[in-house]
N, C-alpha and C positions, 0 to 999 in steps of 0.2 A: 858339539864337536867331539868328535873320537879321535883323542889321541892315542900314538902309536907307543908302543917302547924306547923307541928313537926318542919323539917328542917329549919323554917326561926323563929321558936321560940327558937332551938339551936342557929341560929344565935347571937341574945341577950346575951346568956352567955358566948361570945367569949368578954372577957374585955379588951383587947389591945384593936381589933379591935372598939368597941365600944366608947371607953372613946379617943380613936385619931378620929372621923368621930363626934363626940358630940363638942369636942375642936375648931376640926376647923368650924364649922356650925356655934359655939358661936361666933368664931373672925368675922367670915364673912358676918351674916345677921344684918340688921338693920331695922329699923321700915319700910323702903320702900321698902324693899326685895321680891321681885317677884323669886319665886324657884320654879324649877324643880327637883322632886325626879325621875329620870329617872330609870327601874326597881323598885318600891318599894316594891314590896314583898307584905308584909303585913302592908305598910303603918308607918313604925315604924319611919323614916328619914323623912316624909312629915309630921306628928304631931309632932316631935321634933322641927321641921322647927317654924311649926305655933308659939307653947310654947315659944321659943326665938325671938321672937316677928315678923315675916316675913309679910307681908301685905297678899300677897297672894300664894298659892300653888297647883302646877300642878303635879298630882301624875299617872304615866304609866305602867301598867303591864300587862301582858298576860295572868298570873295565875289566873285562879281563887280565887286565897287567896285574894287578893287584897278586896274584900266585906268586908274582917276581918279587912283591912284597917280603911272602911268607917265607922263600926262600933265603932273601936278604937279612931276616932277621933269626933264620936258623945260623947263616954262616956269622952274623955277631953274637950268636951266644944269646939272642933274648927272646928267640921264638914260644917260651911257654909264657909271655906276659904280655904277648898281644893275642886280642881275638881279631878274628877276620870275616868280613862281611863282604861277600859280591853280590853288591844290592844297592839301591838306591835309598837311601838314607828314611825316606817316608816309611820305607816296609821292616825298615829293624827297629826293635824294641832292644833294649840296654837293659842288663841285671842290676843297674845301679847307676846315680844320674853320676855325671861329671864333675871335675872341678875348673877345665880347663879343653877348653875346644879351638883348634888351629883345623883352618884350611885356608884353599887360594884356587878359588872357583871363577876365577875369574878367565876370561880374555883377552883380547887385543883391548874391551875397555870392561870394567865392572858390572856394566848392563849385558853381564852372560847368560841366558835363560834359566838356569838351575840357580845362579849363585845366591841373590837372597832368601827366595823359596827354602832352601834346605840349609839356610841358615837360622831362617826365622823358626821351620818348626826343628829344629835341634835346641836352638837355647831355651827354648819355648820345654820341649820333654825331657831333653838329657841336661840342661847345664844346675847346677845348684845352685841356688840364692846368692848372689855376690861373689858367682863364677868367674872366670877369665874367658874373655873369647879374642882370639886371635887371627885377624888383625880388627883393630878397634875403629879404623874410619879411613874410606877414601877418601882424597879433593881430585876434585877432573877440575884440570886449566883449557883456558883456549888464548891463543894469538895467530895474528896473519902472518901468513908464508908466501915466501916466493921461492918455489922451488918446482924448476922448467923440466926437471930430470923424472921425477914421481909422475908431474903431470902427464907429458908424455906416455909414460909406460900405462896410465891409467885411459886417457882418451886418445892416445893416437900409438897403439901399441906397434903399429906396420911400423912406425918410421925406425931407421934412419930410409928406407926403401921407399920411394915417394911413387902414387900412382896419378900424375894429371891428370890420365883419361878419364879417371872414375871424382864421381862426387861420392865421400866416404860422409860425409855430415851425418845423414840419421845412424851410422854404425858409430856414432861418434859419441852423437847426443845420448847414446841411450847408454855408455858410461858415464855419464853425468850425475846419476844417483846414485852411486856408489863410494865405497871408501876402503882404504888399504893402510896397511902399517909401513910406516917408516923412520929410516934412522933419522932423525930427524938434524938438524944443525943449528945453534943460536944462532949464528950466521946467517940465518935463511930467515929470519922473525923479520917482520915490517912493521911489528906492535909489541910495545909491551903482553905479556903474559896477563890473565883476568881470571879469578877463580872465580868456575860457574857454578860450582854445587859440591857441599859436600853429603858423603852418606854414613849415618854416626851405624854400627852395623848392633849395636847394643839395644838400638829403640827402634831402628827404619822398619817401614809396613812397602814401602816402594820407591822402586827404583825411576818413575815414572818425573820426569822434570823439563820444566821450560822455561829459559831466561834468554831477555835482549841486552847484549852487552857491545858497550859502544867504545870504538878504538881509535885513538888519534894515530897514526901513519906516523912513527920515528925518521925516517928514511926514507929518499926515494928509492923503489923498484917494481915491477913485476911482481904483481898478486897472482898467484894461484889457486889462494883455497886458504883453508884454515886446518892449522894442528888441534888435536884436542887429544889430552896425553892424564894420566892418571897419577894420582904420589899418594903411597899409600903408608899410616902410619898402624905399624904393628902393635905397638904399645907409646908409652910415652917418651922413649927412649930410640926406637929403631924406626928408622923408615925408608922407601925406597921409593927410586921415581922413574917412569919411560919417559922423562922429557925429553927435551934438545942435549947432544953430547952425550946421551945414555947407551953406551954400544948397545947394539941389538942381538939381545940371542933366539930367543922364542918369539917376544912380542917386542912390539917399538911402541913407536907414537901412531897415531890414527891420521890421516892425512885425510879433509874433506875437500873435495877439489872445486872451480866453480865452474861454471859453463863457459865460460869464456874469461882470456889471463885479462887484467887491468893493470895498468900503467897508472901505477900510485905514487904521489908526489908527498914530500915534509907538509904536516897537518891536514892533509887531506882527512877525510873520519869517514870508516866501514862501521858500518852496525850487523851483526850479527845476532841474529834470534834461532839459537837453536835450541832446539824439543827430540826427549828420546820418550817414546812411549810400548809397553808391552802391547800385540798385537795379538792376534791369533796363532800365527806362525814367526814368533820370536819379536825384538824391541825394534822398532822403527824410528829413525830418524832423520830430521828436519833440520835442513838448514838455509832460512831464507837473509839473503843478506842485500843491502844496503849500501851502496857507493854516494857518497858526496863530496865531491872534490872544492877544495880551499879556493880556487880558482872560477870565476862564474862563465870564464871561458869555455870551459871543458862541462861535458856532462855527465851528468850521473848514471849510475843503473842500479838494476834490480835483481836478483836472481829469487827463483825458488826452486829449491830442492828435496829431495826426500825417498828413503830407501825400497818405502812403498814400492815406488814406481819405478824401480831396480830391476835389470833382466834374470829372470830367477836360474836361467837356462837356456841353452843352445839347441834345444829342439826344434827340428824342421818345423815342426807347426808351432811353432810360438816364433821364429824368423819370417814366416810368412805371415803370420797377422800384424806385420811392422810396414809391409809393404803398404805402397800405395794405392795400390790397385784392390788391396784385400777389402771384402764386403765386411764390415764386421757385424755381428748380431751378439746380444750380450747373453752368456750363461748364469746358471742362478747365482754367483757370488755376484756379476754385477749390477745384476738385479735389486740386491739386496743395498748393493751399495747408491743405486737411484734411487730407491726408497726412502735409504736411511739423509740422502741430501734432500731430499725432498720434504721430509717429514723436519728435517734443521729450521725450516721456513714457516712452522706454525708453532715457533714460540715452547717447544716441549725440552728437556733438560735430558744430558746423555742417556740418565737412566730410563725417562719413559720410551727414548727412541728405540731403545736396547728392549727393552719388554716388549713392545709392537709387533720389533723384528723377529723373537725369538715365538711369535705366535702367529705371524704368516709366514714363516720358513721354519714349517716343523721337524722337516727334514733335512736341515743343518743340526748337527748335535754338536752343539757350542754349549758352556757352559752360560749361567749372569754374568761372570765375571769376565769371560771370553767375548761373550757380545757387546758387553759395556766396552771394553779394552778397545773394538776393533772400530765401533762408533767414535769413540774418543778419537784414534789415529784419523777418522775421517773426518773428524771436525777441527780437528790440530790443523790437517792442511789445508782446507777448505771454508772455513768457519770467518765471521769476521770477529 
């Protein structure tokens, strides 16, 4: 994602996050403090750095905002004690490893394509033996929601404007695997909170994870979807959270919606299995859930979801291959992807399938690691 100047000046009026990344920087730097602002945006963390007295500072970003950096830390007085790097962290080499590395690479959730990647190899070449890395571990929660207002805007964006004459259903369904940020409300929870994973960022190789977590219904109402929201602790001392009640400035909570609202009653139980996996073209996620209602009157359901199968775009031709009338004939990714379900079915393990594939499509240039990844997502949602 590119953000703009605006976006990393939003940044700033996020107060949680800000007054917990300022706390721990104060515990942590001292007058000998060699830092790393890995991501700095617009330099904001690398002249905080300087001001709490840090010897010197290594500031990396891609964006061009990063200039906005260098001029912010000429007008505080510290511009000869940062370098600056407009570059992607893989291609700068460092005069000197670190003591102490802060960023916040993250998005709407922690599974941001760049964020552990250039985290793992920073600590890995800049940080020194029994460095500080900043921030030291997220936990992602999830609970059921009932919130009519998010859904809406997500599957049925026409209304309040209603069209009887038309059947709007498959423009409907095909927001179905998607997800959006929202403020979220305790008030809207049908379920206790359940931490699904945490990610310790000192030892993690991936951000790749799959758990079924099972929800007794507090309350009767309307299900929607499920929250699934981040709390991230900077050190042992500061942390910060986009859960429920967390005003939203840049990011909120993640709102996963489900195909259809449910009508959940006290001890009813959702089971939720969600899986976020790296893909070729960024993390994919899963989420099949599970209704069984307390009552043997009423019946259950089932949903499966997943971002895979997400509209990537509003292109005339990808609107018309949704139609009903459209002939469809597969091109070589789905080719690939017949294969690799096909080849699920004689017993071979993700990585033989991923070597096969990368040897009758030689003209896909995927990495092993890119083919393994996309096999995986295919076996995540298809697989028994």
């Amino acid at each position: 994602m590119a953000y703009t100047p605006h976006d990393y000046a939003s940044m700033l009026g996020d107060k949680g996050r800000m007054n917990a990344y300022s706390a721990a920087l104060k515990r942590a730097i001292n007058p000998d403090s060699v830092v790393l602002d890995l991501g700095t945006g617009t330099g904001y963390f690398a002249v905080l750095s300087c001001l709490l007295g840090a010897k010197k500072v290594y500031a990396i970003e891609p964006n061009p905002a990063i200039c906005i950096g260098e001029q912010l830390a000429a007008d505080n007085g510290v511009g000869k004690q940062i370098t600056w790097f407009e570059d992607y962290s893989s291609n700068v080499t460092l005069p000197e490893q670190v003591d102490i590395i802060v960023s916040d690479l993250r998005g709407l959730l922690p599974q941001n394509e760049g964020n552990l990647p250039a985290i793992k190899d920073a600590r890995t070449r800049f940080l020194k033996p029994n460095g500080i890395l900043l921030p030291q571990r997220d936990k992602l929660w999830i609970a059921v929601a009932s919130d009519e207002e998010i859904y809406k805007q997500i599957k049925q964006p026409w209304l309040p404007i209603e069209f009887p004459e038309f059947d709007l259903s498959s423009f409907e369904a095909a927001h179905s695997h998607t997800y959006v940020s929202r403020e979220a409300r305790s008030a809207n929870l049908l379920s206790k909170a359940s931490l699904w994973t945490e990610i310790e960022y000192a030892t993690a190789t991936t951000m790749n994870h799959r758990q079924q977590l099972d929800f007794p219904i507090k309350k009767d109402g309307t299900g929607h979807g499920i929250y699934v929201w981040f709390e991230t602790h900077i050190d042992s001392e500061s942390s910060y959270s986009f859960g429920p009640d967390v005003p939203m400035t840049v990011y909120g909570c993640a709102f996963f919606p489900w195909k259809r609202p449910l009508e959940l009653k006290q001890d009813d139980r959702v089971s939720i299995d969600l899986a976020v996996h790296l893909g070729a073209e960024g993390y994919d996620w899963t989420w099949n859930t599970t209704f069984a209602p307390v009552s043997t009157e009423r019946t259950g359901e089932s949903f499966q979801q997943s971002t895979f199968f997400a509209p990537s775009s509003l292109k005339k031709t990808e609107i018309a291959k949704r139609s009903h009338r459209f002939k469809p004939r597969c091109k070589e990714r789905g080719s690939v992807a017949i294969q690799a379900l096909s080849l699920m079915n004689q017993e071979r393990t993700i990585e033989e399938i991923a070597r096969i594939l990368s040897t009758e499509f030689p003209s896909i240039k995927k990495s092993p690691e890119e083919w393994i990844n996309m096999v995986a997502s295919l076996s995540q949602e298809f697989a028994d």
